[in-house]
LODOTOR-723568 format. One line per 3 residues: number of its first residue (from 1); their letters; for each residue x, z, y of N, C-alpha, C. Coordinates in pm, whole numbers, plus 32768, in hexadecimal, padded with zeros to 4 digits. Each point is the difference from the previous one (the first is absolute). Example, Ala and Ser with C-alpha at 12.3 -4.5 7.8 and 13.67 -1.06 7.14 Angstrom:
2
1	AS	8527/830C/7DC7/7FA7/8000/8077/805A/8000/8078 | 7FDD/7FB8/8069/8052/8006/8077/7FB3/8049/806D $
// end
This chain:
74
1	XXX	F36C/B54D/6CFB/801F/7FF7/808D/7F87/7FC5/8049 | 7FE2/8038/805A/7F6E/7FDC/8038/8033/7F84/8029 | 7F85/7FA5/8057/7FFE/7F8C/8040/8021/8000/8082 $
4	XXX	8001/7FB3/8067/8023/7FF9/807E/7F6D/7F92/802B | 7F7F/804D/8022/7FA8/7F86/800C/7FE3/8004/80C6 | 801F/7F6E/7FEC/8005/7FFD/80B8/7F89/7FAE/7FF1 $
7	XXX	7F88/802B/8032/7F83/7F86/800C/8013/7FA7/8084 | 7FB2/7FA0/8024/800C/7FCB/8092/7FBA/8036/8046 | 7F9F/806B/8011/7FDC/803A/8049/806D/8067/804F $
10	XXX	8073/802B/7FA9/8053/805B/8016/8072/7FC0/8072 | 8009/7F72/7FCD/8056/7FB0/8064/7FDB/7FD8/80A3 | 7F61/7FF6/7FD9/7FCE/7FCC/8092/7FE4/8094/8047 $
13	XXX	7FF4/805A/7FCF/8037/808E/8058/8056/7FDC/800D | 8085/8019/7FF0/8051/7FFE/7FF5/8056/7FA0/8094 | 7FE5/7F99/8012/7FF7/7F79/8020/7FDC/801F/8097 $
16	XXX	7F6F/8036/7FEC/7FB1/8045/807F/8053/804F/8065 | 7FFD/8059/7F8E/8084/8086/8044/804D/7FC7/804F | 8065/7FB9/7FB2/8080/7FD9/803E/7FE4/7FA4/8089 $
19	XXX	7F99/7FAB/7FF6/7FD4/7FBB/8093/7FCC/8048/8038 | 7FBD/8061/7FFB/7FC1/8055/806E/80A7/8067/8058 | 801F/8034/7F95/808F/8027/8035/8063/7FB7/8062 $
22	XXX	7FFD/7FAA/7FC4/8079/7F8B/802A/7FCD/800B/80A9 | 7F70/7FD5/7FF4/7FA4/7FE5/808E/8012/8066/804F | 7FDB/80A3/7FE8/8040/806D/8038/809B/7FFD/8033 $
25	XXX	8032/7FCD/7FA6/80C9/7FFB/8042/7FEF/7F95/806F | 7FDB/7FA9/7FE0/7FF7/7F94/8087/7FC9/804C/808A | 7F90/8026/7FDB/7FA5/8031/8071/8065/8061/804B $
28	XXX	804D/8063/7FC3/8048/8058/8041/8087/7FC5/801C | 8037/7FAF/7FE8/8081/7F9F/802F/7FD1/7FAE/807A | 7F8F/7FE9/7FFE/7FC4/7FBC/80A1/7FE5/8033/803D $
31	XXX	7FAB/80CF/7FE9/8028/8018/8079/8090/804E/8046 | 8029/8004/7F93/807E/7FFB/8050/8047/7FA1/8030 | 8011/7F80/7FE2/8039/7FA0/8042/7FAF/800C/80A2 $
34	XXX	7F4E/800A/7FD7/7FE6/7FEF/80B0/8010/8081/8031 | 8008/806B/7FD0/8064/807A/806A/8057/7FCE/804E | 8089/7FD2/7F90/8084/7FEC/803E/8001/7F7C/8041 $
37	XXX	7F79/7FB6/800B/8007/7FA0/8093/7FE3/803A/8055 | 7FA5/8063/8017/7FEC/8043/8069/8062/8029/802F | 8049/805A/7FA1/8078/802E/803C/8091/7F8B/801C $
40	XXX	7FF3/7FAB/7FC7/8058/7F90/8065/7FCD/7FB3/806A | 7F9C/7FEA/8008/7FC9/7FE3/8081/8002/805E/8092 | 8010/808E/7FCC/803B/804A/8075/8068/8004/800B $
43	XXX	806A/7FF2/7FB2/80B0/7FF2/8031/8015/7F55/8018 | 7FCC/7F9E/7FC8/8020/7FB2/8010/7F9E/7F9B/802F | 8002/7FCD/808A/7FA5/7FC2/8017/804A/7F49/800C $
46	XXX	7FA7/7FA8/7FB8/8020/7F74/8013/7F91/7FB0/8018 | 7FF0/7F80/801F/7FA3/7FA0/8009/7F87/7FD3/7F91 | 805E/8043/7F90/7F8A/7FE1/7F90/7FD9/8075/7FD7 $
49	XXX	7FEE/808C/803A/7FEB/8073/7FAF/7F90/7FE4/7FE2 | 7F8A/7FF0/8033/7F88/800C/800E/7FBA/7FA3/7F5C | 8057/7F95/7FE9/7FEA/7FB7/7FA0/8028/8042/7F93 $
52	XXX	8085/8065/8002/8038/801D/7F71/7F81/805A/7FFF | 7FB1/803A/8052/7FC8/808F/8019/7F62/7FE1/7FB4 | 7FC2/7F92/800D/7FC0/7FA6/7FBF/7FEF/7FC9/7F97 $
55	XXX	8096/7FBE/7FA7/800B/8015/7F6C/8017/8093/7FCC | 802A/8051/8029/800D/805D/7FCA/7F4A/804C/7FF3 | 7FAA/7FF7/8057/7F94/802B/7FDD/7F91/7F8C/7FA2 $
58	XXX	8034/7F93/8024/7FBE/7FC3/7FC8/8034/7FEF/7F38 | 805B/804A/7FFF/8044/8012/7F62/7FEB/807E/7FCE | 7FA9/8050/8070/7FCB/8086/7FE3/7F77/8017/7FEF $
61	XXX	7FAA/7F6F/802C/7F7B/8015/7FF4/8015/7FAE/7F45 | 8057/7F8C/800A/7FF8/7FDC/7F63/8032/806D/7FAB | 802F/8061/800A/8045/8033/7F97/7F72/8082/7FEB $
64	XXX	7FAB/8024/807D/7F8A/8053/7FFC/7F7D/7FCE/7FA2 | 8012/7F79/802A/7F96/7FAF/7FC1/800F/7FFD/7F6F | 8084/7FEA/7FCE/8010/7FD6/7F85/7FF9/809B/7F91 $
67	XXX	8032/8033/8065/8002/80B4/7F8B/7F56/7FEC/8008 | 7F9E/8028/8075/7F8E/8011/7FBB/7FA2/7FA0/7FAD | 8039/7F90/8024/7FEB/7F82/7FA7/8028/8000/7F5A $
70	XXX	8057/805B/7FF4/7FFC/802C/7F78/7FD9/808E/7FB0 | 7FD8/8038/8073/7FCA/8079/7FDE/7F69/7FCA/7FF5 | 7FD1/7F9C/8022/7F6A/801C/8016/7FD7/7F79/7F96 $
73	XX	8064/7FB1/7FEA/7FF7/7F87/7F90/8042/7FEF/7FA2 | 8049/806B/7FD4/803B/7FF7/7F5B/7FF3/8084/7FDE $
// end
């Protein structure tokens, strides 16, 4: 019965992959979250839109940063 040989080179691919991925799902879950502020900020207008409108981009420039932050450093 053959072996099952996993080296650590095979893991830190591996490892890579899955954070570079992960970083892609984020990136596209933020911009949709800041779509659908846009789009509540036109049906619903309140005193703090402008602020939710603000974290929401500002959780879209981290989630941009961090995908190519692992595309370009692991």
């Amino acid at each position: 019965m053959p072996e099952l040989i996993i080296d650590q080179n095979f893991i830190s691919i591996l490892f890579k992959a899955f954070f570079v991925i992960g970083a892609f799902f984020y990136l596209v879950y933020s911009i949709v979250v800041a779509k659908q502020i846009v789009v509540m900020k036109k049906t619903l207008i309140t005193g703090f839109s402008n602020l939710i409108n603000l974290i929401g981009l500002i959780n879209l420039i981290i989630a941009a940063v961090a995908f190519f932050a692992f595309i370009l450093f692991l």
